[in-house]
N, C-alpha and C positions, 0 to 999 in steps of 0.2 A: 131761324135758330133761336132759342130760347134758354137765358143763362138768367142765374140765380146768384146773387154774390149773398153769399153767407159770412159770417164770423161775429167773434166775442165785439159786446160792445168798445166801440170806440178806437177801432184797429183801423179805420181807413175807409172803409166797405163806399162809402158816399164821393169822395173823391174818385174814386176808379168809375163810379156812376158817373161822374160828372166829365170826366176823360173821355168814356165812350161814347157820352151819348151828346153831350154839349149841354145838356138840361143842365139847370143850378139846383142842387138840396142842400139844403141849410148844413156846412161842416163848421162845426164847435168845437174845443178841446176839453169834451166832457160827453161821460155816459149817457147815451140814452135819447142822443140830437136826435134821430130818425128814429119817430114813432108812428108813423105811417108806413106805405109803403111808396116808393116810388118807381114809374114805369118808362122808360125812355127806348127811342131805335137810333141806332148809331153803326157805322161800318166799321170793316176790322177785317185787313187782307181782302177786301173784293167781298168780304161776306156782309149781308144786312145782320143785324142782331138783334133781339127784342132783350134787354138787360131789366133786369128788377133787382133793387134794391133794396132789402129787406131789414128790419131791427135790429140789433146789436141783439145776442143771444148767446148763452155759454154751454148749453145742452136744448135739445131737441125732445125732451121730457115733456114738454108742455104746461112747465107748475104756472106760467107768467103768461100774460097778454101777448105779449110779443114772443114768446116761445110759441103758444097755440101759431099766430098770423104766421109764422118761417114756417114751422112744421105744412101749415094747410098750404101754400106756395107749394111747398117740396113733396105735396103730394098728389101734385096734376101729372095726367099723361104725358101732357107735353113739351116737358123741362129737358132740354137739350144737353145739358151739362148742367153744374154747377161751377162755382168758383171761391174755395173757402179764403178771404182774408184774412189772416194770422199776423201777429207781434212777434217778428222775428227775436227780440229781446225776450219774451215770454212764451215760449213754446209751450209749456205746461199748461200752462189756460187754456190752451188753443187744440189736444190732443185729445181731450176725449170727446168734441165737439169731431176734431178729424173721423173717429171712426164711428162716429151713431151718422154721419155722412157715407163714409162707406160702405157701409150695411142696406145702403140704400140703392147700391147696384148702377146708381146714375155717373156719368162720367165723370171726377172730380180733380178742378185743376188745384194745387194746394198756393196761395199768392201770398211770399212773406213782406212783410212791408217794413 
């Protein structure tokens, strides 16, 4: 199974990586710490999981480096789900990133933090 955590920079997205999967990525309290991507397998309920971690991102438009790298992730066959990261204090930011997700037809679980 193959999960994508998605969301606006700096919402969490890397510690949830780091929960799953046991791998370290650098978490900072500032925009823009993960600018790579990172790939970890971790369990979850008896399931294996292949989790990727991807750039902090506010739309799926592709004007930014790191908007093209989440866009091309979210565009392989074989993404099992997503899982969008959100600022539960910030919902706004986090809503129109929600539905250029949903348009995408893949499963998406919405995680507010």
């Amino acid at each position: 199974m193959n999960i994508v955590l998605v969301g606006n920079p700096n919402v969490g997205k890397s510690v949830i990586f780091n929960a799953l999967t046991g791998k370290y990525v650098t978490v900072s309290n500032y925009p823009g710490t993960t600018v790579e991507v990172a790939k970890g397998v971790g369990k979850f309920s008896g399931h294996t999981l292949s989790v990727i971690d991807t750039p902090g991102v506010n739309s799926l438009t592709a004007h930014s480096e790191d908007e093209k790298v989440t866009k091309d992730i979210l565009s392989r066959s074989d993404i099992s789900a997503i899982v969008q990261v959100a600022d539960s204090k910030n919902m706004k930011r986090s809503l129109l990133l929600t539905l250029e997700l949903m348009e995408l037809n893949i499963p998406l679980v919405l995680n507010l933090k």
